[in-house]
N, C-alpha and C positions, 0 to 999 in steps of 0.2 A: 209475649210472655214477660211477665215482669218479677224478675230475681231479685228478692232481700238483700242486698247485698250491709252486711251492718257490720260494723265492727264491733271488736270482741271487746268489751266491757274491760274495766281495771281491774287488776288480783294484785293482790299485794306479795304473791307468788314466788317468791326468788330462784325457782328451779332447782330447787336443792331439799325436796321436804323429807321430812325427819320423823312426821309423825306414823308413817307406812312400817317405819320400823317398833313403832307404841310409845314414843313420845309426847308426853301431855301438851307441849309447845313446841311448835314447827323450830327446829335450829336456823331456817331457812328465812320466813317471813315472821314466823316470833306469833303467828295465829294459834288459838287452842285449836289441839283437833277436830272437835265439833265444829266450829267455823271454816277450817279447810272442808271438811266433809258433807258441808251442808252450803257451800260457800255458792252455789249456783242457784240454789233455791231460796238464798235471802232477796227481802226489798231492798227497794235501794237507801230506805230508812237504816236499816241492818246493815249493809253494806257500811254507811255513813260512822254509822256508830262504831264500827270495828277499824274503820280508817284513822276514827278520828284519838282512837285507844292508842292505836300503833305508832300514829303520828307525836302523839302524845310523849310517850316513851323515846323516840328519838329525839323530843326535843330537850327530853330532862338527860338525856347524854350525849348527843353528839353538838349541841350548842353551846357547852363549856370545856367541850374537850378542843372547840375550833375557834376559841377567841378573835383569831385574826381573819375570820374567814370574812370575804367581800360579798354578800348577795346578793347582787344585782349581777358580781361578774358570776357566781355560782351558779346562777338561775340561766343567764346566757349559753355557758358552758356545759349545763345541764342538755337545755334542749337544741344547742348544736350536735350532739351526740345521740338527737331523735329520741330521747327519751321522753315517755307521755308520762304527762304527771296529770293530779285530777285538780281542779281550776282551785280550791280549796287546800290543797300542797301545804303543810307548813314549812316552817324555816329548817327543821332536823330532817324533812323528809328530802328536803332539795339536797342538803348536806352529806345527807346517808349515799344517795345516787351519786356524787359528784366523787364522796371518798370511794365508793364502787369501783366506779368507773376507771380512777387513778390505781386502786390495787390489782387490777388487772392489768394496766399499763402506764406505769410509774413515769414513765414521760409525757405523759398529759399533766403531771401534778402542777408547773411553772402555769400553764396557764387552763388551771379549774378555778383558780379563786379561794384556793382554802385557806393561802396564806400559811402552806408547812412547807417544807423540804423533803423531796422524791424518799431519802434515804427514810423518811418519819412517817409513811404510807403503810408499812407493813406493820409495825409496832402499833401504829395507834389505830387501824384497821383490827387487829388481834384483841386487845383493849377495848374497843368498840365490841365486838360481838361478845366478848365475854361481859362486859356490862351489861349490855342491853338484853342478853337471856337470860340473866341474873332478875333481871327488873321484869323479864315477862311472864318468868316460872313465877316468880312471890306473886305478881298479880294472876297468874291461875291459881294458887296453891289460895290465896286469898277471894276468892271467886268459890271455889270448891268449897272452902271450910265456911265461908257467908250462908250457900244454898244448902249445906247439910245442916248446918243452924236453923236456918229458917224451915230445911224441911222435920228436926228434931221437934222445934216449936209445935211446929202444926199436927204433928203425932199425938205431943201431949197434950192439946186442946181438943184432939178427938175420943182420946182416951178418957179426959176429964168429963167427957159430954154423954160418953155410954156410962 
């Protein structure tokens, strides 16, 4: 008999979702609801494209909030901690997991590589999430208000044709 045995696919997941309670952006991994809720049934085109949004997003904040951050020692210190990253990882996303990893336990921070001090882990962890759901609500709110345009458009071209 021969068992499947496969592993489970990357989710940008962070165990903490937000949108079960009706949030248009997970507080958690910062996906719009539709994409948690459909997140099994995407390709892995789909999949790509939502990694490469979110990746995105960390990198336009957590790579100048960590000037001094070393990534090579980051990336090390990432995956001594066994965490899977997908072979495509940007730089905010190795960053985001290593500041994770330190806000949880502040005596990892000397050697993550981020180049901060233990006591600057909570503050700029605080900082961090409050920007970056800042930056992922405007891009649903801007997502949203694009396809109701687009589906306004397409209304009055129907409208125009009867």
């Amino acid at each position: 008999m021969n068992i499947d045995r496969r592993i489970a696919s990357l989710t940008p997941c962070a165990g903490r979702c937000s949108t079960v309670f009706g949030d248009s952006v997970c507080r958690g991994c910062r996906r719009f609801n539709h994409e948690v809720i459909k997140w099994n049934t995407y390709t892995a085109e789909q999949h790509t494209a939502v990694w490469k949004r979110l990746d995105a997003q960390l990198d336009q904040i957590l790579v100048p909030m960590l000037p001094f951050a070393d990534i090579r020692h980051v990336e090390g210190f990432v995956l001594s901690k066994r965490v899977r990253l997908r072979d495509d990882a940007s730089k905010g996303r190795k960053l985001y997991h290593a500041l994770k990893i330190c806000e949880k336990n502040r005596h990892f921070t000397d050697d993550s590589g981020l180049g901060i001090h233990y006591k600057d882990v909570r503050p700029l962890w605080q900082e961090f999430e409050r920007r970056v759901l800042a930056l992922a609500t405007a891009s649903y709110d801007f997502a949203f208000l694009r396809a109701d345009g687009i589906s306004h458009h397409l209304l009055r071209e129907v409208e125009e044709d009867d």
